[in-house]
C-alpha positions, -999 to +999 in steps of 0.1 A: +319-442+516+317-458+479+348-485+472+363-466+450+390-493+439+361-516+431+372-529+396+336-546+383+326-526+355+292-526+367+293-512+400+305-481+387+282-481+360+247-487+384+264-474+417+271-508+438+294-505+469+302-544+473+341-549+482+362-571+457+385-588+484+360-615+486+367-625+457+399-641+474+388-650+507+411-628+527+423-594+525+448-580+507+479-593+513+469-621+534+485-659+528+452-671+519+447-642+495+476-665+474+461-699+483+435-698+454+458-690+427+489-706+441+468-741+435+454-733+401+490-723+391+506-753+406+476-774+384+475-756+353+524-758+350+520-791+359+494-803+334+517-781+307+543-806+321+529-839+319+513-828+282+546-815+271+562-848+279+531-875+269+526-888+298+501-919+294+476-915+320+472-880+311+465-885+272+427-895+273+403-856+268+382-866+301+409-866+320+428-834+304+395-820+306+386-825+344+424-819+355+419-780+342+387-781+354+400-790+393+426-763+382+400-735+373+375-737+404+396-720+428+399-688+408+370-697+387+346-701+409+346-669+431+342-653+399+308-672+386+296-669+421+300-633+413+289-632+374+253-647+390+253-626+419+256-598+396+227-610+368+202-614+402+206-581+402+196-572+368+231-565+359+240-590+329+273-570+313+292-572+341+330-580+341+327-611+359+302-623+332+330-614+307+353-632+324+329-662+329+320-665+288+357-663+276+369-695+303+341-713+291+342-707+256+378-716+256+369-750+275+344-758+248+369-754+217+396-776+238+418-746+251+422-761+282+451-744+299+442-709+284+405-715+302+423-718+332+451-689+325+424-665+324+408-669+354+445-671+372+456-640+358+427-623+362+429-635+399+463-623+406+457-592+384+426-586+410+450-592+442+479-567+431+451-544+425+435-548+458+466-544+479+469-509+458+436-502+468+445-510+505+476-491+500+457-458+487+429-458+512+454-463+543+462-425+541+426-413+547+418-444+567+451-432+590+424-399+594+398-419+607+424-440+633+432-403+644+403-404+667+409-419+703+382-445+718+386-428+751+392-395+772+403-392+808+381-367+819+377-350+855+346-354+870+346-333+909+376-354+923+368-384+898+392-392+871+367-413+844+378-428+810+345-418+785+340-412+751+348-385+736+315-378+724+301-377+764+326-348+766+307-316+778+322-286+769+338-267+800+349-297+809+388-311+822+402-339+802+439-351+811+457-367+776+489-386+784+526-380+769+524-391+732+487-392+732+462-379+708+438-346+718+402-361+716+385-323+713+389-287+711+398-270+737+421-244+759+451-253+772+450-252+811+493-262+822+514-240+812+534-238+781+536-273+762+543-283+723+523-299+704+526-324+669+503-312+641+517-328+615+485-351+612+464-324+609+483-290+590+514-315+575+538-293+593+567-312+607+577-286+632+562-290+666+540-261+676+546-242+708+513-231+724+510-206+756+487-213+784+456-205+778+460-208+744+438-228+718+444-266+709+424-286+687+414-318+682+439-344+664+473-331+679+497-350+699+510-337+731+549-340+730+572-343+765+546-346+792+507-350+804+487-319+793+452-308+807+423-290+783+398-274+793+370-285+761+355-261+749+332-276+723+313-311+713+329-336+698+309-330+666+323-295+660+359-302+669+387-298+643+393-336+637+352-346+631+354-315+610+385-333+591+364-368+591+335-354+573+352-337+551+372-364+540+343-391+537+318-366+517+354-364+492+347-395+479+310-394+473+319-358+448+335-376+414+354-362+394+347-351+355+367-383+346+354-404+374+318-394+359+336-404+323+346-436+328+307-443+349+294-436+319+322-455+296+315-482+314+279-481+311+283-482+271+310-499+265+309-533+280+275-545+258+290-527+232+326-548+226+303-580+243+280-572+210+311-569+189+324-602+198+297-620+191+296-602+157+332-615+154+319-650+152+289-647+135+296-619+107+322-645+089+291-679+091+270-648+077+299-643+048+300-682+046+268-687+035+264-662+009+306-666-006+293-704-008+323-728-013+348-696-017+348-693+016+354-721+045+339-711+079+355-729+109+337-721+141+366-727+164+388-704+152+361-674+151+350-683+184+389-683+198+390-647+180+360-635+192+374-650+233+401-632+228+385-596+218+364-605+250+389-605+273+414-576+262+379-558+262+375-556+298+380-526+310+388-528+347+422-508+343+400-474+337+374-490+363+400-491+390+429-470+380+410-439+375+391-435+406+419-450+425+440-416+412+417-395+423+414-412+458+451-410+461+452-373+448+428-367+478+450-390+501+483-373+493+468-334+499+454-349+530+489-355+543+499-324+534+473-308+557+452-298+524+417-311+524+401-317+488+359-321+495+358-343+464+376-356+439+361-328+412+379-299+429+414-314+424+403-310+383+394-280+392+422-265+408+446-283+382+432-257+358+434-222+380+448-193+360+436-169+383+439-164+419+429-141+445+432-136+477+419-120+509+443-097+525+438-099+567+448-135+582+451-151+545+479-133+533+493-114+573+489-128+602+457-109+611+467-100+642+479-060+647+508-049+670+511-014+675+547-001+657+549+034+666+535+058+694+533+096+686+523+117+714+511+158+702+534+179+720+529+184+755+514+145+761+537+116+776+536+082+754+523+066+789+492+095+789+482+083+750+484+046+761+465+044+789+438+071+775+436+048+740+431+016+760+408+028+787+388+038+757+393+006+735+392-015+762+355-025+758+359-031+724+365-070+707+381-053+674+412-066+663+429-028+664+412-025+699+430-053+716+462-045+701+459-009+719+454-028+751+482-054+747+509-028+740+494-003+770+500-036+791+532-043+772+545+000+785+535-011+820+500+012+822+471+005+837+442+023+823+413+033+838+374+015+835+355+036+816+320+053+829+306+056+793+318+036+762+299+045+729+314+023+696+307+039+662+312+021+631+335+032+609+351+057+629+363+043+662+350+051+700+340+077+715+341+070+756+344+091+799+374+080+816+375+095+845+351+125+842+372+133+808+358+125+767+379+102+752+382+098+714+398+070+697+397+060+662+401+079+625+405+109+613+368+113+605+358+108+640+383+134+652+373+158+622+333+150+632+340+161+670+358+193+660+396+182+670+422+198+655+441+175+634+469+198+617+497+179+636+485+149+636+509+122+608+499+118+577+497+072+574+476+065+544+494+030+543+491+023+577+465+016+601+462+048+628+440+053+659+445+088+668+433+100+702+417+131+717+412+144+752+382+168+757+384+183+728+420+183+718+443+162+700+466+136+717+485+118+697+484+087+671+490+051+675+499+032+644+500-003+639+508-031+614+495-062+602+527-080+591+527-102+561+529-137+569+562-157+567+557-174+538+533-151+520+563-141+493+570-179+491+534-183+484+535-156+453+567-167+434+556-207+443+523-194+418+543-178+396+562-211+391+536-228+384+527-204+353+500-184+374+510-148+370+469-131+377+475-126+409+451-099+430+442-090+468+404-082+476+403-063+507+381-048+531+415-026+545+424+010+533+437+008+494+470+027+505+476-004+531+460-031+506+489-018+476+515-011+506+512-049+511+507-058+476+536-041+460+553-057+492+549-097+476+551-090+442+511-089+432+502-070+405+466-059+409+446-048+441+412-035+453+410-019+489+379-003+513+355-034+498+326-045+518+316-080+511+291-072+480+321-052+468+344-088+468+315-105+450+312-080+427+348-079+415+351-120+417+317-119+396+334-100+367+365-128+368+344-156+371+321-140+341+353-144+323+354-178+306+387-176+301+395-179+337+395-206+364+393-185+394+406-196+431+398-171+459+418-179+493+400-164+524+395-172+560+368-149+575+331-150+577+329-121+553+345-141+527+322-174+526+302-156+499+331-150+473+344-186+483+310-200+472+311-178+443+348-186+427+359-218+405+381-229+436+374-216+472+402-220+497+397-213+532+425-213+557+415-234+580+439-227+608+425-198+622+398-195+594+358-190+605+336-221+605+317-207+578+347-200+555+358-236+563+325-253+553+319-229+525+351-236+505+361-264+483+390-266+497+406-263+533+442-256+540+451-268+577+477-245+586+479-209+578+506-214+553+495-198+519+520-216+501+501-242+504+477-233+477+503-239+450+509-274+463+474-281+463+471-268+427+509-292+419+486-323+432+458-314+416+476-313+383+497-341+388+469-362+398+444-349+365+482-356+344+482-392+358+443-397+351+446-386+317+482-409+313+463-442+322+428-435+301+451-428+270+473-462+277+448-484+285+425-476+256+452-474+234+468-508+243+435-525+244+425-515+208+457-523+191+456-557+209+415-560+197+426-555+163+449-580+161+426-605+182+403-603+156+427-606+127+438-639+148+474-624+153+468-628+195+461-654+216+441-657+248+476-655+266+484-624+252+449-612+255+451-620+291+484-608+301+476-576+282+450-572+300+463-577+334+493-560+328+478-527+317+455-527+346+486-532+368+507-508+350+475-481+357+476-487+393+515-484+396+512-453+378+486-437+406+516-440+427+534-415+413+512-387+421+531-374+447+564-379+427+549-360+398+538-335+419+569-327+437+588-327+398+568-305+386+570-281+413+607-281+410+611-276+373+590-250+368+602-212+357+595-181+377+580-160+352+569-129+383+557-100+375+552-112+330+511-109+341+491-083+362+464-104+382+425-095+376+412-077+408+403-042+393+425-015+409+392+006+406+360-013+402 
C-alpha cells in the first residue's frame, strides 16, 4: 500500500513509497520524535537571547555562525540526508532540496536564526503531520488487526492452535468468549449473539440460530462458540474486507491524480521563478545603469522567501490524507469504498436505482395467505404444494416447505419431480400429478382456473391435483425495515430520480414501489433487460448513476453504472467483487451515508486545494515585493499545511451536518427507470 500521507513533493509526483517518520528517528508521537527539534529550539531562543542582550563571547560571526550551525543539524540534517537521497535518484526538485537551498541561502547572507527557523518549523510542521497520518491510517489499519494469529481447531480428539490459513473447510474451530471469528463458517451450539460492528458498523449485537451462517471478523459475545468452516481463509468475509481495503489506496482519486500532476509542474516551476527573482532585477541593473542600485542580499532573501512559502506539501499531504480518511471513516461505518475515485464519484450521484429482491426486501418469501378451492382442507394444499416443491432450491419453493412445516404436515417424497422454468413444477406424489406454480402452467395442463384469486401484485403458486384445481398459496417478500428510511434519507440529500429494476412481476415491482415513495419502476426484466434500461441513464450525461444490487444477476448493471453498490451482507460474491462499492450490512440506508461521506470528503478536498493555493500566492506576492520575511514565509507555510490536515478531520463531522440539515424534497422528481422500456 502507497504512504499516502508522504508529504515530499516528489514521491507523489514519480510514485516513491518511502515513509517520512525517519526523518525524526521515531515514530509519531514518540519522545525522541521531539528530541531533534526540542535541541535546535533550545539553541536557536537562546542565541536570540545572548544576541539580544550583547553578550561578549557571543559577538565574533564564527562563533554566531557555528552556534546556529550546531542548532540546525539536528533538523537539518535528516533533511539533506534526504534532499541527496532524493537527487541519487534522479529526482532534483524535490521538497527537501527546497528546503535545503532556502537554510543555506539564508546562512550565506547572515540570516542565521531564520536558517535555522526553517528547518525547525519545517520539522515540527512534519511531526504534527505524521501523527495525523498515524491517526488516519489507524482506522483501516484497526481492519487489518481484525485478523487473529491463531485458531483452536479440532483435530479427531486433538484440540490444536493453527493458523487460520491451515484451516480446511468442514472443519471444527472453538473461538473463546470475546474472541474474534477467524473464518466463515456455520454455527454448530445453539443460539449465540454475535458483535458485527467491525464489519457492517451496526452497534446492535446480532442474534444467529444454530445452524445458521457466521462470518469471518465477528466477535462472539457471552460464551465459547463452535463453527463448523465452511470455506478458506482466502474467501472469508474479513480477507474479502482486507483486499478490498488495501487495493482502495492504490485507485486515486481525480484530485489525488491533480495534485500528482501539480506537483510534477509546479515545484521547477516556482524553483525557476525564484531564481528569476534574483536575477531579473542584476538583469534590470545593468541595462537602468546607475538609476538603479542592485543589492544581491536582499534579492536573494526575497527570492528564499518565495522558496519556502512555495512548497507545497499542504496539497501533497492534506489531499490524499482526505481521501484516506474518507475511505477510513465509510470503513467504520461498514461501507467499503475500492478506491479513493469512487467517493468522487458517489459525491456527484443524481440518479439511483435499485434492485428490488434482497436490496430493497428482505428476499426471503413467507407464505401470507392459504386459499383452498372448495372442497380441499388448507392441510391437503400444504402438504400437496410442498411434496411437489420440495425438490426444488427456489426461493418461493422453500417458503412452501417452511410454512407446510410451520401447519404441522408432513408431505410426501415425490416419485417424479419435473421443474419448468417460468412456470413452476409439475411432479407424482403418491401415484397422483401434482401441479404447482403459475397460472400459465395450470392454463398449459388444462386446469380450470375460474375460481382461482385474482393477485397480480402478489407472488401466487396455485396448485392442482390430477387435473383439477386445488387452491393458491400467496406469499410476500416484505420490504426491508429501513428501505423507507433509505428513500426519504435520498431525498434529503437532494436525490429525487429514484427507480426499481426488477426481474419480479410489474404489479408486485409498483405494489412495492408506490409502497416507499419511488417514482418510477420497470418489472418482468431479465438481466439484458436491467442493462438495457441502465444503458439509456448512463447514456445520459446529465446523470451520475448508482445502481444498488446484491445478486449474481445484477454484476452486469453494477459494472455498467457510475456507482455500483452491492450489499454485501447477503449479496453474491460476484455482485460483491463487481461493485465499487460494498455495503456490509443489508441496510440500504446506507447508501446515502456513503454518498454524505463521499461529499463531505470531495467538500473538504476542494476546502484545502483553495486555502493552500490561495494563502501561498498572496504570501509569494508579497515575498517578492519584500513585504515577508522567512519567519512568515515559514510559519505560513507550516501553518497552512497543519490547518489542511486539521481540516481532514472533519470529514466525519461534515458528513453527519450535512445529513442533518438537509430538506426532504420526496416525491418533487420521478426517478429514471422507464415504466415501459
Amino acid at each position: 500500500m502507497s504512504h499516502a500521507h508522504c508529504s515530499c513533493c516528489s514521491a507523489h509526483a514519480h510514485g516513491h513509497t518511502h515513509d517520512h517518520h525517519h526523518h525524526h528517528g521515531a515514530a509519531p508521537g514518540g519522545w525522541r520524535a521531539w528530541a531533534a527539534p526540542a535541541a535546535s529550539f533550545l539553541l536557536l531562543l537562546a542565541g536570540l537571547v545572548l544576541g539580544r542582550a550583547g553578550a561578549a563571547f557571543f559577538a565574533p560571526g564564527w562563533v554566531r555562525l557555528l552556534w546556529y550551525v550546531v542548532a540546525f543539524l539536528p533538523v537539518g540534517w535528516p533533511v539533506a540526508c534526504e534532499a541527496f537521497g532524493e537527487m541519487r535518484r534522479g529526482d532534483v526538485f524535490n521538497e527537501f532540496s527546497l528546503m535545503l537551498l532556502a537554510s543555506v541561502g539564508a546562512f550565506y547572507i547572515g540570516e542565521y536564526p531564520e536558517a535555522v527557523a526553517v528547518m525547525l518549523f519545517y520539522a515540527v510542521g512534519e511531526h504534527f503531520q505524521d501523527r495525523a497520518v498515524a491517526r488516519a491510517r489507524r482506522s483501516i489499519s484497526a481492519l487489518v488487526e481484525m485478523k487473529p494469529a491463531s485458531v483452536a481447531v479440532w483435530r479427531g480428539a486433538e484440540r490444536r492452535m493453527v493458523a487460520p490459513e491451515d484451516v480446511r473447510p468442514g472443519e471444527v474451530v472453538e473461538v473463546p468468549a470475546g474472541g474474534r471469528l477467524p473464518l466463515d463458517g456455520r454455527l454448530l451450539d445453539e443460539a449465540a449473539d454475535f458483535d458485527t460492528a467491525a464489519l457492517t458498523g451496526e452497534s446492535e449485537p446480532r442474534a444467529v440460530a444454530a445452524g445458521g451462517s457466521v462470518a469471518a471478523g465477528m466477535i462472539a459475545l457471552g460464551r465459547a462458540v463452535r463453527v463448523e468452516v465452511e470455506r478458506p481463509y482466502e474467501d472469508s468475509a474479513l480477507a474479502r474486507i482486507l483486499r478490498m481495503v488495501e487495493e482502495a489506496a492504490e485507485r486515486k482519486a481525480p484530485a489525488e491524480l491533480f495534485i500528482r500532476r501539480f506537483a510534477r509542474i509546479y515545484t521547477p516551476v516556482v524553483m525557476a521563478l525564484a531564481v528569476a527573482i534574483v536575477a531579473l532585477p542584476a538583469l534590470y541593473g545593468l541595462v537602468a545603469g546607475t538609476a538603479f542600485v542592485y543589492d544581491f542580499p536582499t534579492w536573494l532573501y526575497r527570492g528564499l522567501v518565495f522558496l519556502v512559502i512555495s512548497c507545497p506539501c499542504a496539497l501533497v499531504v492534506s489531499v490524499p490524507l482526505s481521501y484516506f480518511s474518507g475511505i477510513g471513516v465509510a470503513s467504520r461505518r461498514g461501507i467499503l469504498f475500492k478506491g479513493g475515485n469512487y467517493l468522487d464519484v458517489a459525491a456527484r450521484v443524481n440518479t439511483v436505482v435499485f434492485d428490488k429482491t434482497g436490496t430493497l426486501t428482505r428476499g426471503r418469501f413467507e407464505v401470507a395467505a392459504v386459499e383452498p378451492a372448495p372442497g380441499t382442507a388448507v392441510a391437503d394444499l400444504l402438504a400437496a404444494a410442498a411434496a411437489a416443491e420440495s425438490a426444488s432450491t427456489h426461493p418461493v419453493a422453500r417458503a412452501v416447505v417452511r410454512a407446510a412445516a410451520a401447519a404441522g404436515c408432513r408431505p410426501a417424497r415425490p416419485a417424479r419431480v419435473e421443474e419448468l422454468p417460468g412456470r413452476g413444477i409439475r411432479a407424482v406424489v403418491g401415484g397422483r400429478e401434482v401441479l404447482a406454480g403459475n397460472l400459465r402452467l395450470l392454463a398449459e395442463s388444462g386446469v380450470d382456473t375460474a375460481s382461482a384469486p385474482a393477485g397480480d401484485d402478489t407472488t401466487q403458486v396455485l396448485c392442482a391435483v390430477d387435473g383439477r384445481y386445488a387452491g393458491c398459496l400467496s406469499l410476500d417478500d416484505a420490504p426491508r425495515d429501513d428501505a423507507p428510511a433509505a428513500v426519504q434519507a435520498l431525498h434529503a440529500l437532494g436525490i429525487g430520480e429514484l427507480g426499481i429494476l426488477s426481474g419480479d412481476k410489474e404489479p408486485v415491482v409498483a405494489r412495492l414501489a408506490r409502497r416507499l415513495g419511488i417514482g418510477r419502476w420497470q418489472g418482468g426484466l431479465l438481466p439484458e433487460g436491467k442493462v438495457a434500461a441502465v444503458e439509456r441513464l448512463v447514456a445520459d450525461p446529465s446523470r451520475v448513476v448508482a445502481f444498488v444490487g446484491d445478486g449474481v444477476n445484477d454484476a452486469p448493471v453494477l459494472a455498467m453504472s457510475h456507482l455500483g453498490v452491492a450489499m454485501g451482507g447477503a449479496g453474491s460474491d460476484a455482485a460483491v467483487e463487481t461493485a465499487d462499492v460494498v455495503v456490509q450490512s443489508d441496510r440500504p440506508s446506507k447508501l446515502a451515508e456513503a454518498i454524505r461521506i463521499g461529499r463531505a470528503t470531495a467538500l473538504v478536498a476542494r476546502v484545502n486545494i483553495a486555502f493552500a493555493l490561495g494563502v501561498k500566492l498572496l504570501v509569494m506576492v508579497l515575498g517578492a515585493l519584500g513585504m515577508a520575511g522567512l519567519w512568515m514565509a515559514v510559519l505560513a507555510d507550516t501553518g497552512v499545511a497543519l490547518l489542511c490536515v486539521a481540516n481532514v478531520f472533519s470529514i466525519a463531522r461534515v458528513a453527519r451536518l450535512s445529513g442533518k440539515s438537509s430538506t426532504f424534497t420526496a416525491g418533487r422528481a420521478e426517478a429514471p427507470a422507464a415504466r415501459a422500456a
